[in-house]
C-alpha positions in Angstrom: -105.5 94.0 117.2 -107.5 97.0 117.1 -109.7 97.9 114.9 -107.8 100.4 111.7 -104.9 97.8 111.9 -107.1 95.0 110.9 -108.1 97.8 108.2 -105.3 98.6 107.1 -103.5 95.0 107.0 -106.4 93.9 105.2 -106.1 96.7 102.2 -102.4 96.1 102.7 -102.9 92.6 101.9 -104.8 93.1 99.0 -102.4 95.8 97.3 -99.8 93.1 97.8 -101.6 90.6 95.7 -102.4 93.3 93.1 -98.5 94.2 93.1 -97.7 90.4 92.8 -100.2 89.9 90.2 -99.2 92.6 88.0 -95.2 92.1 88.8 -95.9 88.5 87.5 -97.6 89.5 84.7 -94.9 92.5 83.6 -92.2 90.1 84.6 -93.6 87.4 82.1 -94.1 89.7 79.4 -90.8 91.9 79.7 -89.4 88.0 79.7 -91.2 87.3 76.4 -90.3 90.4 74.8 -86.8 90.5 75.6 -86.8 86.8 74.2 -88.8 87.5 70.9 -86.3 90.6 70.4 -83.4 88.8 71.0 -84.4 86.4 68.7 -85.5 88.4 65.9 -82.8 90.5 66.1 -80.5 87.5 65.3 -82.7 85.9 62.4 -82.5 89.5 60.7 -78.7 89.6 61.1 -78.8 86.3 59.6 -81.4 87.2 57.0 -79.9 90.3 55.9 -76.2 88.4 55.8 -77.6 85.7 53.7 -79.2 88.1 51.5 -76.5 90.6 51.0 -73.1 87.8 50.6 -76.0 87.0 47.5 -75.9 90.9 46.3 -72.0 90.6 46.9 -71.4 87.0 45.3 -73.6 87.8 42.3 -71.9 91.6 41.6 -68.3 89.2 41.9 -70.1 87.0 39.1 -71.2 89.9 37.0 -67.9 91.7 37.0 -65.7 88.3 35.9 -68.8 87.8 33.3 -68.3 90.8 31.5 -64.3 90.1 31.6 -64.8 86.8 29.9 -66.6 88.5 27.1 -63.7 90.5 26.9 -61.4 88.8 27.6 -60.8 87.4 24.1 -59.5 91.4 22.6 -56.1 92.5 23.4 -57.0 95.7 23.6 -60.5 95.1 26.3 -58.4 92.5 28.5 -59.3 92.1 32.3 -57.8 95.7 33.7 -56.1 96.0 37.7 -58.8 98.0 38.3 -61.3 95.6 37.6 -59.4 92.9 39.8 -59.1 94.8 42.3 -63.3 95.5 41.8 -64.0 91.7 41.6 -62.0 91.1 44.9 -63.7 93.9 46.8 -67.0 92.6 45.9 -65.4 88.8 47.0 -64.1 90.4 50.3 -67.8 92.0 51.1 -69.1 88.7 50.6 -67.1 87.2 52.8 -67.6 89.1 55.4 -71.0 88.6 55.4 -70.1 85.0 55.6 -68.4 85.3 58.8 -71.4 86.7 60.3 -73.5 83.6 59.4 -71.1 81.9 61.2 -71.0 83.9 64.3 -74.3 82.9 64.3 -74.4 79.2 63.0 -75.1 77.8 66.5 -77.8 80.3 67.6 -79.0 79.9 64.4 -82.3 78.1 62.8 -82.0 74.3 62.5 -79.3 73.1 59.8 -77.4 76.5 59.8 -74.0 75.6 60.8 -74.3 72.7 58.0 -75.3 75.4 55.6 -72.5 77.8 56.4 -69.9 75.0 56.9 -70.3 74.2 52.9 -70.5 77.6 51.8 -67.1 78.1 53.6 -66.2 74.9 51.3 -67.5 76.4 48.3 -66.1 79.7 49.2 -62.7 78.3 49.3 -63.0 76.6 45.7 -64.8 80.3 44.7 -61.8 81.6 45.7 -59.2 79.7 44.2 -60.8 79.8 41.0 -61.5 83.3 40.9 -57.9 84.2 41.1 -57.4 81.8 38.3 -59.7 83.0 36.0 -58.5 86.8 36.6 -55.3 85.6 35.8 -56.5 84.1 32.2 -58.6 87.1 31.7 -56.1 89.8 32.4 -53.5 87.4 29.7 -56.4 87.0 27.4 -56.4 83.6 27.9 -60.4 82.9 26.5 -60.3 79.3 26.5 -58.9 78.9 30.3 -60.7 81.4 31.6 -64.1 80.1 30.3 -62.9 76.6 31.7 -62.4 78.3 34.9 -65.7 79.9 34.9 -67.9 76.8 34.4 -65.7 74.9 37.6 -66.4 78.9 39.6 -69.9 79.1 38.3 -70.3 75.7 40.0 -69.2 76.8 43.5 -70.9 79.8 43.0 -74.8 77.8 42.3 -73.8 75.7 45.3 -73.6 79.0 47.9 -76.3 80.8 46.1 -78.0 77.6 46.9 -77.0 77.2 50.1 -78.1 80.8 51.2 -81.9 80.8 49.6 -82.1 77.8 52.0 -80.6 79.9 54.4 -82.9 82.5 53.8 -86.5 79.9 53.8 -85.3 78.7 57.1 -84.6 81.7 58.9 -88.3 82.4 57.6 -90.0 79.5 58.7 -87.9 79.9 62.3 -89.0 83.6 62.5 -92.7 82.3 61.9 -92.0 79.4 64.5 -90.6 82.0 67.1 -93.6 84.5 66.0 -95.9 81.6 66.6 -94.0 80.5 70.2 -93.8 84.0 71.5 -97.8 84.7 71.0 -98.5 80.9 72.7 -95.9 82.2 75.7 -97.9 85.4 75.6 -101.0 84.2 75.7 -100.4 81.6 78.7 -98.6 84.3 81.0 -102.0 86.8 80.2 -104.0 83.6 81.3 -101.5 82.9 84.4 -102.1 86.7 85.0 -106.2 86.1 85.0 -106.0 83.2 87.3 -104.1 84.9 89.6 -106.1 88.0 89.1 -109.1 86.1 90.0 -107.2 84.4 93.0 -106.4 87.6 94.1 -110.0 88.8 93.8 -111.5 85.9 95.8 -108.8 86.3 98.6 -110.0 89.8 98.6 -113.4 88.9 99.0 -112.9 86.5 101.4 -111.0 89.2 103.3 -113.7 91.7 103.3 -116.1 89.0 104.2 -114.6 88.0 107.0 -113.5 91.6 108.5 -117.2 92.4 107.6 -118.5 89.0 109.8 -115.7 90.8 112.3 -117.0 94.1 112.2 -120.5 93.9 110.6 -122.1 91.2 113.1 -120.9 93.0 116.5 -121.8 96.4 115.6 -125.3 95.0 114.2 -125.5 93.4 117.6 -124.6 96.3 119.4 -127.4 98.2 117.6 -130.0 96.1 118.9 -128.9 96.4 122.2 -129.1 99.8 122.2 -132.6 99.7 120.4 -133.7 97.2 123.3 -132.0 99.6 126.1 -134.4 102.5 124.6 -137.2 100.5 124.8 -136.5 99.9 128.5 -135.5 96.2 128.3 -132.3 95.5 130.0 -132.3 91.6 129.1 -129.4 91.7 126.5 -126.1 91.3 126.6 -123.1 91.4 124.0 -120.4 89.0 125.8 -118.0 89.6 123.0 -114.6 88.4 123.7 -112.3 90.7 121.9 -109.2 92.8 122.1 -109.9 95.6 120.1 -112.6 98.2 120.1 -114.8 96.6 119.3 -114.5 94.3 122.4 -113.9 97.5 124.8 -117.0 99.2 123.6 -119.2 96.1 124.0 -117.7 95.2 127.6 -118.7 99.4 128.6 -122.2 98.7 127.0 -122.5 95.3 129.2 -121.6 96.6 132.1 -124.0 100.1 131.6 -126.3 97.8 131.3 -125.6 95.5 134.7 -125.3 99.0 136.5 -129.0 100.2 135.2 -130.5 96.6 136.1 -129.0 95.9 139.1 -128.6 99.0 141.0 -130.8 101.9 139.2 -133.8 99.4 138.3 -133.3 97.6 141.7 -133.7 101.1 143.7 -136.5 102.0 141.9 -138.1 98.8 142.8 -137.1 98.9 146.2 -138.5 103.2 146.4 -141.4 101.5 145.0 -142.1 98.8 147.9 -141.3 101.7 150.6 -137.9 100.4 150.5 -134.9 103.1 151.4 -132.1 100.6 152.4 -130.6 100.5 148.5 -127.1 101.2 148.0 -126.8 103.6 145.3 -123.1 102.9 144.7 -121.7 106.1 143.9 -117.8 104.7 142.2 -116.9 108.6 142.3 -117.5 112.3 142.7 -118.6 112.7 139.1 -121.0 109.2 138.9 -123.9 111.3 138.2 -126.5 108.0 138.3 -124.6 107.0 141.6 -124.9 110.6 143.1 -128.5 110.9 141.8 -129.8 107.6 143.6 -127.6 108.6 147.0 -129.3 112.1 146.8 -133.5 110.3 146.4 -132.6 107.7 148.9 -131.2 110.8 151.3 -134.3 113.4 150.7 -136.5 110.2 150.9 -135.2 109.6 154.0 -135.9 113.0 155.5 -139.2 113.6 154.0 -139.9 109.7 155.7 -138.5 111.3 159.2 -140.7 114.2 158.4 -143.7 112.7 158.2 -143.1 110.4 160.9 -142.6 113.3 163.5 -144.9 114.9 161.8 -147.4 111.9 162.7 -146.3 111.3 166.2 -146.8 115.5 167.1 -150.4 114.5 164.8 -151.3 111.6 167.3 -150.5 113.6 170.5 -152.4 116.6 169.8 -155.3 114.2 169.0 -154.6 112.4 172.3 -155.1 116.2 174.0 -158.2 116.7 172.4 -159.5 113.4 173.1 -158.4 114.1 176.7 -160.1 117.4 176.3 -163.1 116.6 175.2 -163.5 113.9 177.7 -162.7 116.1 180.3 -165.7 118.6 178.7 -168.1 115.8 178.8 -167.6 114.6 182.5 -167.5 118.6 183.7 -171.1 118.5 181.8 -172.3 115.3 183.1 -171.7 116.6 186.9 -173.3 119.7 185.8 -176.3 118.0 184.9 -176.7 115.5 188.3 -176.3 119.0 190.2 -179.9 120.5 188.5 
C-alpha cells in the first residue's frame, strides 16, 4: 500500500469514528427528546383536560346554584335558556372527559381508575342534573334542593377525582423530567467514552503510521549523513511495498554500486591496477561511463609511457654503444703515440 493511501485511510478512519461518535450521540439525544416531548405533550393534554372538565363542571354547578335560589318565585323559575346553558357547560365537560380517557392507558399510574369513576359519577351527574332542571323549571324548591345535595355529591367525587388527576400528572411530569435528564446524562457520558475511544484509536493510528513512516525516513537520513561522510557501511534492508520500500531498495543499491564497483576501482587505480570493470548498465550511466573513460585514458597514458620507456632505454643503449665505441677509438689512439 503506498504511501498517501495509508494517509488517507488513516484520516478516513478517524473521520469515521468522529461521524459514529457524534451519530451516536445525536441519535441518543434526538431519541430522548422525541421521548420527553412525546411525553409531555400527553401529561399537558391530560393536565389541561383535568383542569378545564373542573372549569366546565364548576360553571354547570354555578348555573343550577343560582336556579335553586330561584327556583322557589314563579316569576324567576329555571328559564330554557338557562337549561340549555347548564347542559352546554355539562357537554364541554364531557368532552374533556373523553380525552382523559383517550389517554387513561398512556396515562400516569392510576389514571384509568380515576377516569373510570368519574365516568361513574358523570353518569349519576347526569341523571340528576336533568332531574333537578326539571324541579327548578316547575318550581319545585324542595325536590330540587333534594336533588342538589345527591348531584353535589357526584359532583365532590369528580372534582375529587381530577385534583388527584391533576397531582399525579405532576409528580409523573417531574418523574419523566427527572428520567429524561438521567437518560441525557448517560448518552453525554456514552458519547465521552466513545469520544475518548475514538481519541486513543486515533492516537494509536498516528503512532503507528508515524513508527511506519517516522523510523524509515529517520533511518534513511542517516544513511545519507553516513554516505556524505564517505562511509558506505550502512544499509536500510527495509522490506516494504510502498515508497517508502522503493526508495530505500534505490538507496541500498547506490550504495552497493559506489562500494563495490566505484570504491573497488579506485582501489584497484590505486595499486596500479587497470583490469576493473566499470560496469556501464547504459548509455546515460554517467558513474559507469566515467570509470570506463579513466580506466581507457589510463590505459593509453600506461602504453605511452611504456613506449615511451622502451624508445628511452634504446637511445641509452646507442649512447652507451657510443661512448664505448669513443673510448676504445681513444684507447688505440693512445698505444699508437
Amino acid at each position: 500500500m503506498k504511501i498517501g493511501t495509508k494517509i488517507v485511510s488513516g484520516f478516513i478512519a478517524v473521520a469515521c469514528m468522529v461521524g459514529i461518535v457524534g451519530g451516536i450521540g445525536a441519535f441518543a439525544l434526538l431519541q430522548s427528546n422525541s421521548s420527553i416531548h412525546t411525553i409531555l405533550y400527553r401529561y399537558v393534554a391530560i393536565d389541561d383536560a383535568a383542569m378545564k372538565g373542573q372549569i366546565y363542571l364548576l360553571a354547570a354547578g354555578d348555573r343550577l346554584t343560582e336556579a335553586l335560589a330561584l327556583s322557589g318565585e314563579a316569576d324567576t323559575a329555571m328559564s330554557a335558556k338557562e337549561a340549555n346553558e347548564v347542559w352546554r357547560f355539562i357537554s364541554s365537560y364531557k368532552e374533556q372527559v373523553d380525552i382523559l380517557a383517550k389517554y387513561k392507558q398512556n396515562g400516569p399510574a392510576g389514571l384509568a381508575r380515576l377516569v373510570k369513576g368519574i365516568r361513574d359519577n358523570t353518569v349519576l351527574f347526569e341523571k340528576h342534573a336533568a332531574r333537578f332542571v326539571v324541579a327548578a323549571r316547575e318550581g319545585k324548591r324542595a325536590e330540587a334542593t333534594a336533588v342538589m345535595k345527591e348531584m353535589d355529591t357526584a359532583r365532590k367525587n369528580i372534582l375529587g377525582a381530577m385534583v388527584s388527576i391533576a397531582k399525579d400528572v405532576e409528580q409523573a411530569m417531574d418523574g419523566e423530567i427527572v428520567r429524561a435528564t438521567t437518560a441525557a446524562t448517560s448518552s453525554l457520558w456514552v458519547v465521552w467514552i466513545i469520544t475518548g475511544a475514538a481519541f486513543l484509536a486515533a492516537l494509536v493510528i498516528g503512532c503507528a503510521m508515524g513508527r511506519k513512516i517516522g523510523i524509515p525516513l529517520a533511518k534513511t537520513a542517516h544513511m545519507i549523513d553516513e554516505m556524505e561522510n564517505g562511509h558506505l557501511g550502512m544499509r536500510l534492508n527495509l522490506k516494504r511495498a510502498d515508497e517508502l520500500g522503493h526508495m530505500a531498495r534505490a538507496l541500498d543499491s547506490f550504495t552497493n554500486i559506489l562500494e563495490t564497483i566505484v570504491v573497488t576501482a579506485l582501489q584497484k587505480i590505486a595499486r596500479g591496477d587497470l583490469t576493473y570493470d566499470p560496469d556501464v548498465r547504459d548509455d546515460k550511466d554517467e558513474i559507469g561511463l566515467a570509470l570506463a573513460k579513466v580506466q581507457h585514458d589510463l590505459n593509453e597514458l600506461v602504453g605511452q609511457m611504456r613506449l615511451n620507456g622502451k624508445e628511452v632505454a634504446e637511445a641509452a643503449a646507442q649512447v652507451a654503444d657510443a661512448s664505448q665505441t669513443l673510448s676504445q677509438g681513444a684507447t688505440e689512439s693512445a698505444s699508437s703515440l
